[in-house]
C-alpha positions in Angstrom: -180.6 -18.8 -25.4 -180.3 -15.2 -26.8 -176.9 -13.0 -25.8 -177.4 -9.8 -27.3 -174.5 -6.7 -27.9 -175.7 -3.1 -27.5 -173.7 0.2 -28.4 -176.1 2.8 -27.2 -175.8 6.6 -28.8 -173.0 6.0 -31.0 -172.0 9.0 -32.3 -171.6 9.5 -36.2 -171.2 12.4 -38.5 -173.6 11.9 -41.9 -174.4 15.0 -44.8 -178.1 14.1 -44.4 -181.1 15.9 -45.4 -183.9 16.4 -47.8 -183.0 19.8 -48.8 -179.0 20.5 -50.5 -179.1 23.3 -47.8 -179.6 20.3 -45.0 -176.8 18.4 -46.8 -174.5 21.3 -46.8 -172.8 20.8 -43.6 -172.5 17.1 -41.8 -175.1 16.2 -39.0 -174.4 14.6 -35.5 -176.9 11.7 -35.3 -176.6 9.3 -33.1 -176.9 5.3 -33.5 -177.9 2.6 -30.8 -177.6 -0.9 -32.1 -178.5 -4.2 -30.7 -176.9 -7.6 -32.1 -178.2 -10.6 -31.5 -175.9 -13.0 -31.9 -175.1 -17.1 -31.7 -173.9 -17.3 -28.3 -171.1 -15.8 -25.7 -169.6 -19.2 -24.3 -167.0 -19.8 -27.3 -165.4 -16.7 -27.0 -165.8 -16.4 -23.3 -164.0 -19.5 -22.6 -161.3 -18.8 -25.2 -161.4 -14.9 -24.2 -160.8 -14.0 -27.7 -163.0 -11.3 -29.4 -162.3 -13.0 -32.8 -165.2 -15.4 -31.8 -167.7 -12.9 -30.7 -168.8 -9.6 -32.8 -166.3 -6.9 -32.1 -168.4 -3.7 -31.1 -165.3 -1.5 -32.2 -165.1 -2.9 -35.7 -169.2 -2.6 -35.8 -168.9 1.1 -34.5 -166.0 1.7 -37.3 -167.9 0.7 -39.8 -171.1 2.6 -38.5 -169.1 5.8 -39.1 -167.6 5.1 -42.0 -171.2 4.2 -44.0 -172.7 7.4 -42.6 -170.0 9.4 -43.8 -169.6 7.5 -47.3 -171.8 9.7 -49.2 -174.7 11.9 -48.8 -178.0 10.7 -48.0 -181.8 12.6 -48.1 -183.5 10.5 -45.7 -182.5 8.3 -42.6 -184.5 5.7 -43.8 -181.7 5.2 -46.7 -179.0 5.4 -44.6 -180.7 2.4 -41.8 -181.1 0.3 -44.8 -177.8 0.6 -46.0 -175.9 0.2 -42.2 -178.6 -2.9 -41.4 -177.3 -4.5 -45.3 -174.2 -4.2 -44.9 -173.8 -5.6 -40.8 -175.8 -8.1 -41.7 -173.4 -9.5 -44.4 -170.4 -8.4 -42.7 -170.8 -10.0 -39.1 -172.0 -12.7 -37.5 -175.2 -11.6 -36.5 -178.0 -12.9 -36.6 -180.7 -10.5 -35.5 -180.3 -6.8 -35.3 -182.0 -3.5 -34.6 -181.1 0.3 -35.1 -181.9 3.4 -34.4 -180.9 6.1 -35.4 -181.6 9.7 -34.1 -181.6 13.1 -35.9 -181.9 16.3 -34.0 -183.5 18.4 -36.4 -187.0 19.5 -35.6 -186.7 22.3 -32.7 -189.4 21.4 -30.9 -188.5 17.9 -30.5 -185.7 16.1 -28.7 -185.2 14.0 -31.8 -186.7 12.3 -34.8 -186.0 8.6 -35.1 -186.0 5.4 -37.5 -185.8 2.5 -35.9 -185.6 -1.4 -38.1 -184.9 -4.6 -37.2 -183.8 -7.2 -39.2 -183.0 -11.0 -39.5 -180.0 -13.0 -40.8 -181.3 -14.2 -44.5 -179.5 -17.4 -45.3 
């Protein structure tokens, strides 16, 4: 059986862009991310987060890699959120997306990835 953790449209601050002029000034983007993960029963019957994936430590650390350092493209910054979950947290599938509202004749552009555990 699959349980799965969403945060939908997390909000994070990056300085992201192909141009310096882009990179000038920090971007609102916005990150959904879906965690597969081992199962809900341990920590359900227990009631104690420290055996499930805490969403408020993932969404911390979210932030704080897109505001590490300046990145040109998405796609650098999806690779180096997915790395790092993935060897942070017990999970062991996940998918991201992550929205940029840069195009004015678009609602958004998006990367999306998904990724397994590699033991």
């Amino acid at each position: 059986m699959s349980n799965s953790i969403r945060v939908v449209d997390l909000e994070v601050w990056a300085f992201i862009g192909v141009t310096k002029e882009e990179r000038a000034h920090a971007q609102r983007l916005l990150v959904t991310i879906e965690m597969k993960v081992e199962g809900f029963a341990k920590a359900a019957s227990k009631d104690d987060v420290s055996l499930t994936v805490n969403y408020y430590d993932v969404a911390q650390r979210i932030k704080a890699i897109a505001a590490h350092r300046p990145r040109k493209l998405l796609e650098t910054l999806i690779e180096d959120t997915a790395t790092d979950l993935l060897k942070t947290y017990p999970i062991q599938k996940l998918g991201l997306e992550i929205k940029k509202f840069i195009l004015p004749d678009a609602a958004y552009v998006s990367v999306k990835s998904e990724r397994n555990k590699t033991t």
